[in-house]
TIKOLVO-935018 format. One record per residue (C-alpha): x, y, z; residue number from 1; residue in one letter. Coordinates in steps of 0.1 Angstrom, whole numbers, plus 5000, padded with zeros to 4 digits. Layout:
REM residues N
<pt <X, Y, Z>, NUM, 'A'>
...
REM end
This chain:
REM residues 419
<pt <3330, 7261, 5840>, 1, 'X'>
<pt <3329, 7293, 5867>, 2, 'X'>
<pt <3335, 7271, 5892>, 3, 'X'>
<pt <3364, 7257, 5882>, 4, 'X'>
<pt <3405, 7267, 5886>, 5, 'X'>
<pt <3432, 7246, 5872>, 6, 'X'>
<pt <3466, 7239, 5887>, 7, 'X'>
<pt <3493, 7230, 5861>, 8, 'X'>
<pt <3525, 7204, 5869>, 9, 'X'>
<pt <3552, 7222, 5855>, 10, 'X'>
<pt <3579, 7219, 5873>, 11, 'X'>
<pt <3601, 7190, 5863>, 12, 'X'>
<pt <3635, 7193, 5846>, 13, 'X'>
<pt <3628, 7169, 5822>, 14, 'X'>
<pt <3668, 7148, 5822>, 15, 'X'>
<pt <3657, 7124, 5792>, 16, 'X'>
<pt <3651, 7156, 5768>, 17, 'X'>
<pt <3690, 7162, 5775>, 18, 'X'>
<pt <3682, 7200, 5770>, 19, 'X'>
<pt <3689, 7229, 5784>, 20, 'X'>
<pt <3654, 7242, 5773>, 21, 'X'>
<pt <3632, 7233, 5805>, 22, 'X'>
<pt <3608, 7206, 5790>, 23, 'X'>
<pt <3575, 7219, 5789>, 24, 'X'>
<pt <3588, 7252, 5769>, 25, 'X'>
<pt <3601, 7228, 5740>, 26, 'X'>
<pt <3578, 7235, 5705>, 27, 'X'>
<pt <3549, 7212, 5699>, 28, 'X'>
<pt <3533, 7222, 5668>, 29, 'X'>
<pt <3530, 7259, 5666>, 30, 'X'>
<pt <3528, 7266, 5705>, 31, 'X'>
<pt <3554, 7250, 5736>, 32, 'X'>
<pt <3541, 7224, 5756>, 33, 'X'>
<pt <3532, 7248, 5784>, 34, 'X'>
<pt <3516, 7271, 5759>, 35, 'X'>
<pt <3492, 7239, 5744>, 36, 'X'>
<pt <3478, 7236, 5779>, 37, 'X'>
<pt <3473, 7266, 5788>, 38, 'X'>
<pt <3455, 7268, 5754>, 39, 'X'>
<pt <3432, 7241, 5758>, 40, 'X'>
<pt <3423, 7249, 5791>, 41, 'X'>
<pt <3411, 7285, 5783>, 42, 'X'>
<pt <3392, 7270, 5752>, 43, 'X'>
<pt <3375, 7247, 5780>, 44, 'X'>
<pt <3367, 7280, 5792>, 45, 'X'>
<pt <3387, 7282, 5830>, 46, 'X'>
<pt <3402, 7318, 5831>, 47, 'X'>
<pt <3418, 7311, 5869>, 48, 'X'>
<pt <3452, 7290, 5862>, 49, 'X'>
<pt <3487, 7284, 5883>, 50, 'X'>
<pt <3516, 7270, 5868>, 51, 'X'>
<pt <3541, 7249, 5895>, 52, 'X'>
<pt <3575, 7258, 5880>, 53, 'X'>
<pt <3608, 7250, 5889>, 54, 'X'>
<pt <3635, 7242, 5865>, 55, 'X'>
<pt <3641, 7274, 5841>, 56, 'X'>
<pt <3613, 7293, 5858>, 57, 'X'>
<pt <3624, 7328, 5847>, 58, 'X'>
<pt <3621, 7319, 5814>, 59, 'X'>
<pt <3587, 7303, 5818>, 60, 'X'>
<pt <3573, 7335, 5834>, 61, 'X'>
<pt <3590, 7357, 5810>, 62, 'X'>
<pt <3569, 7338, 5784>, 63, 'X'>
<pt <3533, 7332, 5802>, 64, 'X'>
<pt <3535, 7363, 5823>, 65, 'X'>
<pt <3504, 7377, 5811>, 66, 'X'>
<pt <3487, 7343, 5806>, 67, 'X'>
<pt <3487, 7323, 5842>, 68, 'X'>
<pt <3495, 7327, 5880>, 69, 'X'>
<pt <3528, 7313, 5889>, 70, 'X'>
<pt <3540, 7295, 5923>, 71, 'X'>
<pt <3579, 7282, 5925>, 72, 'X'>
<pt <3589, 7248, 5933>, 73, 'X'>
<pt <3621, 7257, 5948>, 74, 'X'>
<pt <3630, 7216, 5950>, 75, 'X'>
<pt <3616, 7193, 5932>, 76, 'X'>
<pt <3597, 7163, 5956>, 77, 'X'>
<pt <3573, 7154, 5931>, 78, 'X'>
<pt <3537, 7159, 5922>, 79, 'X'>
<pt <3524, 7159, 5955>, 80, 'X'>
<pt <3544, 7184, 5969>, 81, 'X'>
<pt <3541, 7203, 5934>, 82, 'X'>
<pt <3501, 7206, 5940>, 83, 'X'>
<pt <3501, 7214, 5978>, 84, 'X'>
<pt <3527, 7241, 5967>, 85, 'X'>
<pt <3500, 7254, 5942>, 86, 'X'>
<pt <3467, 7244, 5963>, 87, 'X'>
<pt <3478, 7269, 5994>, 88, 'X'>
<pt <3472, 7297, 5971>, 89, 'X'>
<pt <3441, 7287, 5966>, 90, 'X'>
<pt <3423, 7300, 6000>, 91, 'X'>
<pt <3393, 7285, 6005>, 92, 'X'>
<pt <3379, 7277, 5975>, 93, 'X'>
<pt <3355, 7245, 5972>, 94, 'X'>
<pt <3350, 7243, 5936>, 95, 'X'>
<pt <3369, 7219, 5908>, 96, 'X'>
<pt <3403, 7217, 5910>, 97, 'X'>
<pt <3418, 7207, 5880>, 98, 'X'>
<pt <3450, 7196, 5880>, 99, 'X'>
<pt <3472, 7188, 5848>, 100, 'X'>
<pt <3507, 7181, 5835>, 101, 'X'>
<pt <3527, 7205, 5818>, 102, 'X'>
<pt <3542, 7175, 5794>, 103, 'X'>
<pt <3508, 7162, 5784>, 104, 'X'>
<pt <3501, 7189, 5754>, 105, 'X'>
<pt <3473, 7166, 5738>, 106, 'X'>
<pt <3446, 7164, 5762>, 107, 'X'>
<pt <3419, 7188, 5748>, 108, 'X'>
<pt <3397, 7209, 5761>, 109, 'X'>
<pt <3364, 7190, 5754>, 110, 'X'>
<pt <3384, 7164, 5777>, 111, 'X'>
<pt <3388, 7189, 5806>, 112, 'X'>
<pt <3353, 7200, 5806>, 113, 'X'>
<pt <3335, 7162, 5806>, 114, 'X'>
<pt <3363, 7154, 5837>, 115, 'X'>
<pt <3349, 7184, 5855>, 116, 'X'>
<pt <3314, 7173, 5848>, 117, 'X'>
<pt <3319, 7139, 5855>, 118, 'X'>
<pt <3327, 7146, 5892>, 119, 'X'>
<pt <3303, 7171, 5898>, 120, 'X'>
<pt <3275, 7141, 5886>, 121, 'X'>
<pt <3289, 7114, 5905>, 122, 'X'>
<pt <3295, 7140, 5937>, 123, 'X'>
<pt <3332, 7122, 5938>, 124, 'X'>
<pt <3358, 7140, 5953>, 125, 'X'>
<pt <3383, 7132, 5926>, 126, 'X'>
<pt <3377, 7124, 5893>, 127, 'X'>
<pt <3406, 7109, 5873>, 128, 'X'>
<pt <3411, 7106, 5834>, 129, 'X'>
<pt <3424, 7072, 5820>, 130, 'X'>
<pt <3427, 7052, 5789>, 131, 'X'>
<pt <3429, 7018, 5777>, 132, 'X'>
<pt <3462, 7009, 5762>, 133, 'X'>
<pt <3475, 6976, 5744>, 134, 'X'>
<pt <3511, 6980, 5764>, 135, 'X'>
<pt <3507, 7000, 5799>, 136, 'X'>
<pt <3543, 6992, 5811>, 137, 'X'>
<pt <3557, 7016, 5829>, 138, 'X'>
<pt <3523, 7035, 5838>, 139, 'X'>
<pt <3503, 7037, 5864>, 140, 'X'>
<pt <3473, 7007, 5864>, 141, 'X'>
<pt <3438, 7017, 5876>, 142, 'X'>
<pt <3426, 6993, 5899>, 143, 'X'>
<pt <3387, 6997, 5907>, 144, 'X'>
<pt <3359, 6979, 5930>, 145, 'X'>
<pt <3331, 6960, 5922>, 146, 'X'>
<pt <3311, 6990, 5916>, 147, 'X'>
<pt <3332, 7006, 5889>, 148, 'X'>
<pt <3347, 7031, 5910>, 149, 'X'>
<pt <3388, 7035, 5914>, 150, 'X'>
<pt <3400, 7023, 5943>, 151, 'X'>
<pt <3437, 7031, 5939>, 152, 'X'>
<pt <3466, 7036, 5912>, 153, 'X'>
<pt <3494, 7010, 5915>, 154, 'X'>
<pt <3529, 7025, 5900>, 155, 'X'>
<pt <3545, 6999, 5878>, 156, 'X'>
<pt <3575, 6990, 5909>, 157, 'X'>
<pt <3546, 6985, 5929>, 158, 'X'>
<pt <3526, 6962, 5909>, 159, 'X'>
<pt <3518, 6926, 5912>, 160, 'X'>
<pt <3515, 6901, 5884>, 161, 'X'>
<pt <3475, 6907, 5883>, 162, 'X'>
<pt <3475, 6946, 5886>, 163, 'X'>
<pt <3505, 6944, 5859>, 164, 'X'>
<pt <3479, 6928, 5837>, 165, 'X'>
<pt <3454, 6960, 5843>, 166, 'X'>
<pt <3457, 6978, 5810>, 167, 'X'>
<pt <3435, 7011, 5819>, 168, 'X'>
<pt <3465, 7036, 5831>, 169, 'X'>
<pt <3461, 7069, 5853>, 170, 'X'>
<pt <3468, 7101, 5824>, 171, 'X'>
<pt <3477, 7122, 5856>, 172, 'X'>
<pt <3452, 7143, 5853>, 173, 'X'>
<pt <3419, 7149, 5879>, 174, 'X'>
<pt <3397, 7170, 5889>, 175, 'X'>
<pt <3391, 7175, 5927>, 176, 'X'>
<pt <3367, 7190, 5949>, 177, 'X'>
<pt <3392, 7217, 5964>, 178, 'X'>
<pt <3384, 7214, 6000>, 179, 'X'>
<pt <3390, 7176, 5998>, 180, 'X'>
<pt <3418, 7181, 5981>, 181, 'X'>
<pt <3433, 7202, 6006>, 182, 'X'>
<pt <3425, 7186, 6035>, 183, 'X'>
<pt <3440, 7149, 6020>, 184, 'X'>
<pt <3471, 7163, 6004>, 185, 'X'>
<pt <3490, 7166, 6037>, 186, 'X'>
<pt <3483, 7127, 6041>, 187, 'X'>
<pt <3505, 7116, 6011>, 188, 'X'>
<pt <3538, 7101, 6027>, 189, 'X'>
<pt <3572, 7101, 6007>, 190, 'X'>
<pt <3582, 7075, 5988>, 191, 'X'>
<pt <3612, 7062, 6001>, 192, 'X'>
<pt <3630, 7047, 5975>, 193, 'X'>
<pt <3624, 7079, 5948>, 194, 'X'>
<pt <3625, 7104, 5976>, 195, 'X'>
<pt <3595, 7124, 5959>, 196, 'X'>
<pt <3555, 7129, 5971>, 197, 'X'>
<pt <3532, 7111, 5945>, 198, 'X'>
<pt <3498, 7128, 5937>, 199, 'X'>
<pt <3484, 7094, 5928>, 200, 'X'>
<pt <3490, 7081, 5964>, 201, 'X'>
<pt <3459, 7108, 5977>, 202, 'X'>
<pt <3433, 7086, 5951>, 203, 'X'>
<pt <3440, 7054, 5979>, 204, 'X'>
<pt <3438, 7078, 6006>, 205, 'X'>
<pt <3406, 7098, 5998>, 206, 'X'>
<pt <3391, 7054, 5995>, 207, 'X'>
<pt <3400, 7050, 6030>, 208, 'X'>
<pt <3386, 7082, 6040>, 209, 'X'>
<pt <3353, 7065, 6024>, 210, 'X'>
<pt <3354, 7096, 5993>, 211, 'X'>
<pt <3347, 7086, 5963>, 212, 'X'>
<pt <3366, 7084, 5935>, 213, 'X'>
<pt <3356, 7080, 5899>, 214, 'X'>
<pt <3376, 7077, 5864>, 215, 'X'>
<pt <3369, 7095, 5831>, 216, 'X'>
<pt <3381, 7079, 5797>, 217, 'X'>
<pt <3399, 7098, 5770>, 218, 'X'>
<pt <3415, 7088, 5738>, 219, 'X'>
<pt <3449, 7067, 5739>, 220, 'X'>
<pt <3466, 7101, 5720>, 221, 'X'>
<pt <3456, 7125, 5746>, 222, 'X'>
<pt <3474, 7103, 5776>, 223, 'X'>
<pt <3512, 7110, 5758>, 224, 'X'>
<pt <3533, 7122, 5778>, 225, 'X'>
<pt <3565, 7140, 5770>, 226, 'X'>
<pt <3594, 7131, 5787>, 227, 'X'>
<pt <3619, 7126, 5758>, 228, 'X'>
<pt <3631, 7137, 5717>, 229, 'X'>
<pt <3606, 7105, 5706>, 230, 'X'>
<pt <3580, 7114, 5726>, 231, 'X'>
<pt <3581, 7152, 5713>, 232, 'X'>
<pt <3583, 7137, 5677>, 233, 'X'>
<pt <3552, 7114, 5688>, 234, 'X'>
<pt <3532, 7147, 5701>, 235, 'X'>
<pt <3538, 7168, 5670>, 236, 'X'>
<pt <3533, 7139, 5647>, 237, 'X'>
<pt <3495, 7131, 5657>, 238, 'X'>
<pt <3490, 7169, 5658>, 239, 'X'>
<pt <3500, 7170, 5624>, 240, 'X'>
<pt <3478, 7145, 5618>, 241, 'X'>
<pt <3449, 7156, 5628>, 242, 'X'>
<pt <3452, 7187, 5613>, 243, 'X'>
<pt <3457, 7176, 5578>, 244, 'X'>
<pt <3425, 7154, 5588>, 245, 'X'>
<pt <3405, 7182, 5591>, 246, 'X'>
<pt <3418, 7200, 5557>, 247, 'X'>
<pt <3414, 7172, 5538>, 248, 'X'>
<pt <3375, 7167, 5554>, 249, 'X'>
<pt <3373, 7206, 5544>, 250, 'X'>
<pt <3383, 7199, 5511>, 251, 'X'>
<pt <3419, 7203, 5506>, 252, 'X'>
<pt <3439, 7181, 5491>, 253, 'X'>
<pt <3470, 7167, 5506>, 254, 'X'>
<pt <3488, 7147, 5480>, 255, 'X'>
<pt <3514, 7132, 5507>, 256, 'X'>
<pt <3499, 7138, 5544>, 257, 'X'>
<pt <3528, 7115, 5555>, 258, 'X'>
<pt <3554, 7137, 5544>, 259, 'X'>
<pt <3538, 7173, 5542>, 260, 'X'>
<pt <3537, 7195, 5580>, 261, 'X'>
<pt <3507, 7221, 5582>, 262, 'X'>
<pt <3500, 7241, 5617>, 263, 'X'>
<pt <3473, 7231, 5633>, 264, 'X'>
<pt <3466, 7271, 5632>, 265, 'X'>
<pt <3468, 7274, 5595>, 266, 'X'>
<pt <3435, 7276, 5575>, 267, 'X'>
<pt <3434, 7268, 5534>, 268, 'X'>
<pt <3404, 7272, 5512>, 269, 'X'>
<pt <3387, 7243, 5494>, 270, 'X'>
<pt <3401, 7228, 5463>, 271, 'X'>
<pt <3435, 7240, 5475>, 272, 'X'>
<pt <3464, 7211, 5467>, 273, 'X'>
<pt <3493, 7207, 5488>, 274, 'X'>
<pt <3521, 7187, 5472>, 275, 'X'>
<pt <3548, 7164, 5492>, 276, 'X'>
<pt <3574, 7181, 5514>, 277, 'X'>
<pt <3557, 7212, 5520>, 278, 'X'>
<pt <3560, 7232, 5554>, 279, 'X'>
<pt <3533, 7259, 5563>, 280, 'X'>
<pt <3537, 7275, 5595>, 281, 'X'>
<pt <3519, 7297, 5622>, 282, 'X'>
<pt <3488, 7316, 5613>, 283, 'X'>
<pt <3488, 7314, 5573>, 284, 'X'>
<pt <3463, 7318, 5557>, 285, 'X'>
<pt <3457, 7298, 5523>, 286, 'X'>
<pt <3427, 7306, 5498>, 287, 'X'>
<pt <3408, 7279, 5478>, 288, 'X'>
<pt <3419, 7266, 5443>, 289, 'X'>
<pt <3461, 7269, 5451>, 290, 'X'>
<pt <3485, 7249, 5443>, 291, 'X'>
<pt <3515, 7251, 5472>, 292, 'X'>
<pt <3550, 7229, 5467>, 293, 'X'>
<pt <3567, 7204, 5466>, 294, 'X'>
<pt <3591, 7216, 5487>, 295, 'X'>
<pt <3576, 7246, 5493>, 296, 'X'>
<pt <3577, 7269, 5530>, 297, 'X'>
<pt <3547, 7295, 5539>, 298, 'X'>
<pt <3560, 7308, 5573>, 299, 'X'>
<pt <3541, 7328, 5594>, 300, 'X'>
<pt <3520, 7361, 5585>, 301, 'X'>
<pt <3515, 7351, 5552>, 302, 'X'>
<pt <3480, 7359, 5532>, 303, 'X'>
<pt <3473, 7337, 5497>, 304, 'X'>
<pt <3446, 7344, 5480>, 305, 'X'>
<pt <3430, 7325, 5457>, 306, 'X'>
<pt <3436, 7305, 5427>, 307, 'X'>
<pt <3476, 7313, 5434>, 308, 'X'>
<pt <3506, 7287, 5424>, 309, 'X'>
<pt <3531, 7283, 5449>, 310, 'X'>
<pt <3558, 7261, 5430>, 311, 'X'>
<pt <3591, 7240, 5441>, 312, 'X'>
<pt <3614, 7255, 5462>, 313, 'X'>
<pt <3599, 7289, 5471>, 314, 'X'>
<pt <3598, 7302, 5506>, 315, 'X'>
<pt <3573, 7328, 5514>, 316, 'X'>
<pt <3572, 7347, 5548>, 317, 'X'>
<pt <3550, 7378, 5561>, 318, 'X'>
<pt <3539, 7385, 5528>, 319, 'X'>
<pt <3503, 7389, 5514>, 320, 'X'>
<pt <3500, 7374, 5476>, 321, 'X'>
<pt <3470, 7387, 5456>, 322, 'X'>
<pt <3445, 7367, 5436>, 323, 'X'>
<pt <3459, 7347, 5406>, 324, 'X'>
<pt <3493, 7352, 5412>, 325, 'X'>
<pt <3524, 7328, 5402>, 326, 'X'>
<pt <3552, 7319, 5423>, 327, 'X'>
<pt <3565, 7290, 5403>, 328, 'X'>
<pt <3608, 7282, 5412>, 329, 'X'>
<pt <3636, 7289, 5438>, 330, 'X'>
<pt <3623, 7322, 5449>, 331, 'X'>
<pt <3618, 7342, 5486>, 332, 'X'>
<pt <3593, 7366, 5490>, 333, 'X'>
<pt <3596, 7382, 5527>, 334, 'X'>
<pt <3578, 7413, 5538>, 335, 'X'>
<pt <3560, 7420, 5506>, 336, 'X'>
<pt <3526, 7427, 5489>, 337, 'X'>
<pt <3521, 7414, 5460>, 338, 'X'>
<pt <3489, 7423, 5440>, 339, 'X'>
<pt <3469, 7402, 5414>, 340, 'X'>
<pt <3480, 7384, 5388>, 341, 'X'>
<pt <3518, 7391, 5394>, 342, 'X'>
<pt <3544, 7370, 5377>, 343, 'X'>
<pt <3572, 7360, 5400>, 344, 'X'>
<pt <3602, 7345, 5379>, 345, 'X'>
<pt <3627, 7319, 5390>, 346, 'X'>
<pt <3651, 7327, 5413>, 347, 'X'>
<pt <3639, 7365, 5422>, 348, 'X'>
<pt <3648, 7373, 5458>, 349, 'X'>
<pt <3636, 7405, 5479>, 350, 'X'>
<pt <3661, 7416, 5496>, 351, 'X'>
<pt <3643, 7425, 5530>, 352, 'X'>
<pt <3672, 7430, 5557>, 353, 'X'>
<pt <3693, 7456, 5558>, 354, 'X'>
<pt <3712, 7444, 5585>, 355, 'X'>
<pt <3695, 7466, 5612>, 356, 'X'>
<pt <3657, 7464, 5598>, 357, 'X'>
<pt <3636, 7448, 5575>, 358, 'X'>
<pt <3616, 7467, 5548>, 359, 'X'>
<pt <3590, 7461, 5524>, 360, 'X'>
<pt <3585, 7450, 5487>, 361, 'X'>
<pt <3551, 7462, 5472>, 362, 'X'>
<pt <3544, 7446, 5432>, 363, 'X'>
<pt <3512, 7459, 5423>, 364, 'X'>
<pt <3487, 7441, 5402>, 365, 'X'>
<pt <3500, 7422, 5365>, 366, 'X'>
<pt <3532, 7429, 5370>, 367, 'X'>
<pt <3559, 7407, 5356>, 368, 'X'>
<pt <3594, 7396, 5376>, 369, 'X'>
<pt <3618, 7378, 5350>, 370, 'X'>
<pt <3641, 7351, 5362>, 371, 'X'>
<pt <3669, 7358, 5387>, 372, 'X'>
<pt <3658, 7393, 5396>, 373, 'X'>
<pt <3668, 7413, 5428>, 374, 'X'>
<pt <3641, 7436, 5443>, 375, 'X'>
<pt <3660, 7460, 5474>, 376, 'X'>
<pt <3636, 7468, 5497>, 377, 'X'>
<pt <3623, 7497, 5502>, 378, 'X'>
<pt <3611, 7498, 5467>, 379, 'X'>
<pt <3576, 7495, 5444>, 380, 'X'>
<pt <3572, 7479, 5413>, 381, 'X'>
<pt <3544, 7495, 5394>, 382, 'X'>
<pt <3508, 7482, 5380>, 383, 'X'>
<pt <3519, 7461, 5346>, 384, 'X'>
<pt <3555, 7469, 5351>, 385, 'X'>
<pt <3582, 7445, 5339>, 386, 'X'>
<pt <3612, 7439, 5356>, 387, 'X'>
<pt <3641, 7422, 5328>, 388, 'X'>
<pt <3659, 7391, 5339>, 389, 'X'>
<pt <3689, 7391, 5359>, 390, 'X'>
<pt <3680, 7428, 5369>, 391, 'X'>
<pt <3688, 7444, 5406>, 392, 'X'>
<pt <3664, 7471, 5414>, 393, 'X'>
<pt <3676, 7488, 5439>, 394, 'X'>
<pt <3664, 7504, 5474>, 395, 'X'>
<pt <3641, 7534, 5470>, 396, 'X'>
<pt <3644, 7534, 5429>, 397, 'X'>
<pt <3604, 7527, 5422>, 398, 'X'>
<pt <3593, 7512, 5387>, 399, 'X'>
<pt <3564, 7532, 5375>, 400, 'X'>
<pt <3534, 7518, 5362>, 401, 'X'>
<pt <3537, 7502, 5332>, 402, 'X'>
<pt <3577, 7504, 5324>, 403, 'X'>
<pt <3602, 7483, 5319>, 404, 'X'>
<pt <3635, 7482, 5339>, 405, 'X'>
<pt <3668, 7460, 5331>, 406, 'X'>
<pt <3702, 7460, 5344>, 407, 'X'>
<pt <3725, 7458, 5373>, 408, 'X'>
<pt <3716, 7485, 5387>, 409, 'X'>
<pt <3682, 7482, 5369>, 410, 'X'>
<pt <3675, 7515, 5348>, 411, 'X'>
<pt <3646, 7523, 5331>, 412, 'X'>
<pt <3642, 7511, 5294>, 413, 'X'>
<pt <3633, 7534, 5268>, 414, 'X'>
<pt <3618, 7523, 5234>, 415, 'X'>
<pt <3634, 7534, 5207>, 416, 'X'>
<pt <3613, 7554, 5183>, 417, 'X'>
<pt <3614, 7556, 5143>, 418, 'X'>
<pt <3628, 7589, 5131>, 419, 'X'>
REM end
């Protein structure tokens, strides 16, 4: 894949979203659009990418500056113009030229790679990735010769009644051989009724130039595109699905995979159960023999360890929870360490924010939380300490090994001895 550089669609505004967010930075599951791409692309092992943006580009750059190239799309006249825009900073180059869509965030990167490979074997000048799909209104219907090879994609306004009947559809995606790809994009005429340049005119034009052009299948998932709230909702819905797929093959069990969300980023031990209406989020990290939820939240930065129970309605964020540890009712937990065997009561809070900073909470092993405790951050509950229900320890007032503190403010507790 040295050979190779990528050109990303990026551009568009994106009017059926009815944001203000430019489309491809909207969140599909714990990346953007733009960011998924990107991703996969660099898994398929391209380093050399340009983004065509246009709509909200600041923001796009201030997010990917370090990632990809950039080239502006100061108006928008469609895909065509978006890639000769990109392609003229290209030089020379003769290699693959893969070009993509920003707003197609499931197309992986073991799908990039066999597109690249299949034009390089059939010494095409375009290869093009399609599907097969029960309803292909509204897409763009592959129509091929007698040999198997794509002659042309027919836009749904331009169909007739047998190429409406086509149901293999153009995923907008290809991969070129650069020079041809240079020399035929200045052939692509506007469309006159949308005003815009259409990429997919150039696959008719490189036929009558006598190229050849040949088409790559991929699964029906990877071809959704983005272009409104239920197709976002679609996207984030099969990667949830898929990712719970491949815990559950791991060994985790997902009581309700139908109404439980998990990163695709997060990995869980075996033997782990995840009951319904749990969220985990980001890069967690889960060890084996848990028990998270219901309606539990692990947000990002967050380390369990094993054999820990996560109960109902706890949230947990950027905090590291030790081996054998129970989290069991209505409790947060952000920015703390929590050692093993702890016992977090119902309803304790640590309270993290200060209104200027957050600060940490350290409860070392075997220590017990009763219900409805307050924990101030900065502050360190001791090995085998107690904390007494209803108690607020405050900021920088530490609990030493092995006592006991109670009250509001807590205070230390002092066994009364026998005279």
């Amino acid at each position: 894949m040295n050979n190779v550089k990528a050109v990303i669609l990026a551009a568009g505004r994106g009017t059926r979203m009815r944001s203000d967010l430019p489309k491809v930075m909207h969140t599909v599951g714990s990346s953007t659009m733009l960011g998924k791409v990107i991703g996969s692309l660099k898994d398929a092992g391209i380093k050399d990418i340009v983004a065509v943006i246009g709509h909200g580009a600041d923001l796009v750059k201030s997010v990917f500056k370090d990632e990809v190239q950039f080239v502006e799309q100061k108006e928008l006249f469609g895909s065509g113009d978006a890639a000769r825009s990109a392609v003229d900073t290209l030089g020379d180059f003769d290699g693959n030229v893969l070009v993509t869509c920003g707003d197609t965030p499931l197309v992986t990167s073991e799908t990039y790679k066999k597109l690249v490979h299949a034009r390089e074997e059939a010494s095409a000048s375009c290869a093009l990735l399609t599907c097969k799909v029960d309803d292909p209104f509204s897409y763009g219907r592959i129509v091929r010769d007698a040999a198997g090879d794509v002659l042309k994609i027919v836009e749904e306004n331009s169909a007739g009644r047998d190429e409406k009947l086509i149901r293999e559809i153009n995923v907008g995606t290809y991969c070129f051989n650069g020079r041809d790809l240079r020399k035929h994009l200045k052939s692509i005429a506007i469309n006159e009724k949308k005003k815009e340049f259409y990429l997919t005119d150039i696959v008719g034009i490189l036929n009558t130039d006598g190229a050849r052009v040949v088409a790559e299948f991929c699964a029906a998932e990877e071809m959704i595109g983005v272009n409104s709230r239920k197709d976002l909702a679609k996207v984030n819905s099969v990667l949830n699905e898929k990712t719970i797929l491949r815990l559950m093959e791991s060994g985790v069990t997902v009581i309700d995979p139908a109404n439980t969300h998990i990163d695709e980023n997060v990995e869980i031990g075996k033997d782990t159960v995840i009951f319904p209406h749990t969220v985990i989020e980001g890069d967690v990290k889960i060890g084996p023999n848990c028990k998270i939820g219901p309606f539990a939240r692990i947000r990002p930065g967050s380390t369990i360890s094993g054999n820990v129970e996560i109960g109902n309605f706890v949230e947990i964020s950027r905090t590291t929870i030790g081996e054998g540890s129970r989290v069991k009712h209505h409790t947060y937990l952000g920015d703390a360490i929590l050692g093993r065997k702890v016992n977090i009561g119902a309803g304790t809070i640590t309270a993290n924010y200060d209104g200027k900073q957050k600060h940490r909470t350290v409860i070392k092993d075997e220590a017990f939380i009763g219900v409805g405790a307050k924990l101030v951050a900065p502050i360190e509950i001791g090995k085998g300490a107690r904390v007494g229900a209803g108690s607020v320890v405050t900021r920088d007032k530490n609990v030493p090994d092995g006592a006991t503190v109670a009250g509001v403010p807590a205070r230390l507790f002092e066994k009364k001895t026998k005279s």
